[in-house]
Phi, psi and omega in degrees: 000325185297293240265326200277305161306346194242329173287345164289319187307321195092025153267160174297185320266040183264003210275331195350301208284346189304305166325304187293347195270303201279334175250044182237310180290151177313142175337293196284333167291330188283305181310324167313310189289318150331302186282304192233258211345306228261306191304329211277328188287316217259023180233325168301308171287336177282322202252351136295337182259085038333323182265328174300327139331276194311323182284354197105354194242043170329296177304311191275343184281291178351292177276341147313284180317302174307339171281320199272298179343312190253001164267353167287351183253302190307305185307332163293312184329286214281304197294341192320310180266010168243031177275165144229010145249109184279042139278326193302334218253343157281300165353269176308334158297324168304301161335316199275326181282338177279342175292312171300318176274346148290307178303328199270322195306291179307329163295334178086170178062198185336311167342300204290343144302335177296320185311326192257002154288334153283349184273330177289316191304325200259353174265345139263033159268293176285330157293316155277342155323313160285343178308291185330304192301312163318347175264323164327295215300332223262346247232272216250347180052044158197128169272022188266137187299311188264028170254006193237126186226143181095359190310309192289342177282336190272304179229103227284325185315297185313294182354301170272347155281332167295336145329279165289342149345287156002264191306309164326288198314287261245032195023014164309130188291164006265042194277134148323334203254339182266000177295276195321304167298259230295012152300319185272310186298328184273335151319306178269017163248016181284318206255018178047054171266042200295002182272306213273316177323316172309282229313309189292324161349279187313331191248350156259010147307296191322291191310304183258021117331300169306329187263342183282348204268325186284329212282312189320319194269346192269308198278350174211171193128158171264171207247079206304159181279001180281311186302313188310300202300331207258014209227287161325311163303305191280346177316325185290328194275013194250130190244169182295335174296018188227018126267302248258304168340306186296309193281356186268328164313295164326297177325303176283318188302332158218051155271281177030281169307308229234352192162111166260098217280138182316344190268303188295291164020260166297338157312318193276313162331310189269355176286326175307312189305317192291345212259000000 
């Protein structure tokens, strides 16, 4: 049930298809797929390791989940710095983050508020990252990392939503997302797990570097005159409906980090009551 249900999810190392899908599919599909899908397997994999509770094999689970988890973080850890195409490369972020929700799931306790507080947080986040790339490809007609220098200069909008994307994926506060992890890091020194507490530290530095490194270098930069010209013509085709999702997206992800309203609360209460 993990391996079959954890490869709709996007964990290692059952993940192959994902990478491939997302840097083939249209934007607003990669995000769809991002958003609902990848959450819908990983709710499915929540109400089987609940009855594998219930049967005794508590422990056997655990340590699954926690193996597909961090291996799934390592695999981003190593592809993060050999993509050249950054849809491919929100692909492999999406790995980490389903790798992150396994790991919260199997510690238990606080966790599992955090899981459904990283599962809301990373499904608008990562939809708008992906929504943004799609204003890259429609901008520059290339998905390759080292043909784009310059996204805020060619479109300061787009730019800056590829940015606050970022920052959103990458738990900067006040991002929902930086609640949730550091919610899971305090599960595991609660439960004096300081080795997997290292490890997991260590291996979302790694990944975000790797993605910081990409945002940095696409988002800033000079523009070639070949490029200008050809940045001018498509500058036209981008409307205003090809911002305003990512900021309404954006918005929430980090009111969120500052204030969670009582009514989404108590949802999430009874969803944890459920796990």
């Amino acid at each position: 049930m993990l391996f079959g249900f954890g490869a709709k999810m996007g964990l290692a190392p059952v993940h192959f298809w994902l990478p491939d899908a997302h840097s083939e599919a249209p934007s607003p599909i990669s995000a769809l797929l991002s958003a609902a899908l990848l959450n819908s397997a990983f709710l499915v994999i929540v109400r089987v390791y609940k009855i594998v509770n219930l049967a005794g094999s508590a422990h056997f689970a655990k340590f699954l989940l926690l193996l597909m988890g961090f291996i799934s973080l390592f695999i981003t850890a190593v592809f993060v710095y050999h993509i050249k195409n950054y849809k491919r490369m929100l692909a492999y972020s999406s790995i980490e983050n389903m790798g992150i929700l396994a790991i919260g799931l199997a510690l238990g306790g606080a966790a599992y508020y955090a899981v459904i507080l990283h599962l809301i947080g990373h499904s608008f986040a990562k939809a708008s990252f992906f929504l943004t790339s799609g204003n890259v490809l429609e901008l520059f007609e290339t998905k390759r990392i080292k043909s784009i220098n310059g996204v805020i200069k060619a479109d300061g909008k787009t730019g800056w939503l590829w940015v606050a994307s970022f920052l959103a994926i990458c738990a900067f506060p006040t991002s929902v997302l930086f609640i949730s992890e550091f919610l899971i890091v305090k599960t595991m020194v609660a439960q004096k797990h300081y080795i997997l507490c290292a490890l997991f530290l260590l291996l979302l530095t790694i990944i975000l570097y790797g993605i910081g490194y990409v945002v940095i270098k696409t988002a800033f930069g000079k523009i070639s005159e070949d490029k200008s010209k050809l940045i001018a013509v498509n500058k036209d085709k981008l409307s205003v409906y090809m911002y305003i999702p990512q900021i309404i997206m954006l918005l929430v992800v980090f009111l969120l980090g500052l204030y969670i309203p009582p009514f989404l609360a108590n949802i999430i209460s009874l969803a944890v009551g459920n796990f």
